[in-house]
N, C-alpha and C positions, 0 to 999 in steps of 0.2 A: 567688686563683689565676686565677678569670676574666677578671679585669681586666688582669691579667700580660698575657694570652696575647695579646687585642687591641693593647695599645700594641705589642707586639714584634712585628705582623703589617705587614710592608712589601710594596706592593702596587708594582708598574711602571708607568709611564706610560701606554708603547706596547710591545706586545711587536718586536722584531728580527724583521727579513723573510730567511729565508731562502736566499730566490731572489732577490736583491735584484742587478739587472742583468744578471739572465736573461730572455730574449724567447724566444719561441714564433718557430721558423723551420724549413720544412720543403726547406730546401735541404742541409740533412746526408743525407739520402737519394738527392740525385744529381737531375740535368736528368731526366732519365725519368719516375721518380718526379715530381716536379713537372711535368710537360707533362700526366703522364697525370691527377692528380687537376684540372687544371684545367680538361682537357676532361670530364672525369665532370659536376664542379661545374656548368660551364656547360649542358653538354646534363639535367642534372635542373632545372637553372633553366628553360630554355627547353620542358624537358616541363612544368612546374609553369602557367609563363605561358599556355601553350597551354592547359591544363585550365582554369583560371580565365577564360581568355577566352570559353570552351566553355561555361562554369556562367552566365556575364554572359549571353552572348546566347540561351541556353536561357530564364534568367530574364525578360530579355527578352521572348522571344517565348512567355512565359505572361502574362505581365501584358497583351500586347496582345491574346492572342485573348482572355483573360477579359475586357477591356474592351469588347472589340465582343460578346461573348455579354450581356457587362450580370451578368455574377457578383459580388457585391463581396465574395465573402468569398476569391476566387483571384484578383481584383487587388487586394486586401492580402496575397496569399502573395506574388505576383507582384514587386509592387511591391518587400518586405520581403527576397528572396531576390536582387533586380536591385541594393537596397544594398548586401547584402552581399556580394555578389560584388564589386563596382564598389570597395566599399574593400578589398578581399582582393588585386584587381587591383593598386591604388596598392604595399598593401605590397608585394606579390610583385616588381612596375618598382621596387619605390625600397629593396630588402632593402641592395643595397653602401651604400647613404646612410643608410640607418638604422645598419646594421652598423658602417658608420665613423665615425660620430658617437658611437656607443657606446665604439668601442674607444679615440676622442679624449678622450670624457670619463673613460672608467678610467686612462687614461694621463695625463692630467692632474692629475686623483687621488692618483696615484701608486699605483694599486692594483698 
């Protein structure tokens, strides 16, 4: 009866998409709607880039007075918080490049 049950168990490939040549588009909500969410987008980008520029040159300027104090355990904070910032910085300038590389390769995909 075991054996039955598996031979008669048929499995699919790939399962059928759905949404298959539906895209994500926020122009069914009208030019307004889209003016206003791009200015939101842009000015939380532009707060974001400002913060992290803020955190870079903070870090900064710990790493350089602990080097002229002669600390070396706060120019290794110094130091260790000026990377992270500096690559937090990269992502934050390069989020549409990253973003769009993503969505080229889902799209590629075929996801």
């Amino acid at each position: 009866m075991f054996t039955n049950t598996l031979t008669n168990l048929s499995i699919s490939a790939a399962a059928e998409n759905p949404l298959d040549g539906v895209t994500p588009n926020i122009n069914v909500f009208g030019v307004q709607f889209q003016g206003a969410i791009q200015l939101i987008l842009g000015g939380l980008w532009a707060l974001v880039l400002i913060l992290v520029t803020a955190a870079f040159l903070m870090n900064l300027g710990k790493w350089g007075i602990a080097r002229q104090r002669g600390h070396s355990d706060d120019i290794a904070d110094g130091a260790d918080g000026a990377k992270r910032s500096g690559i937090a910085f990269a992502a934050v300038a390069g989020a549409s490049v990253i973003i769009g590389g993503i969505l080229a390769l889902t799209a590629a995909a075929g996801a």
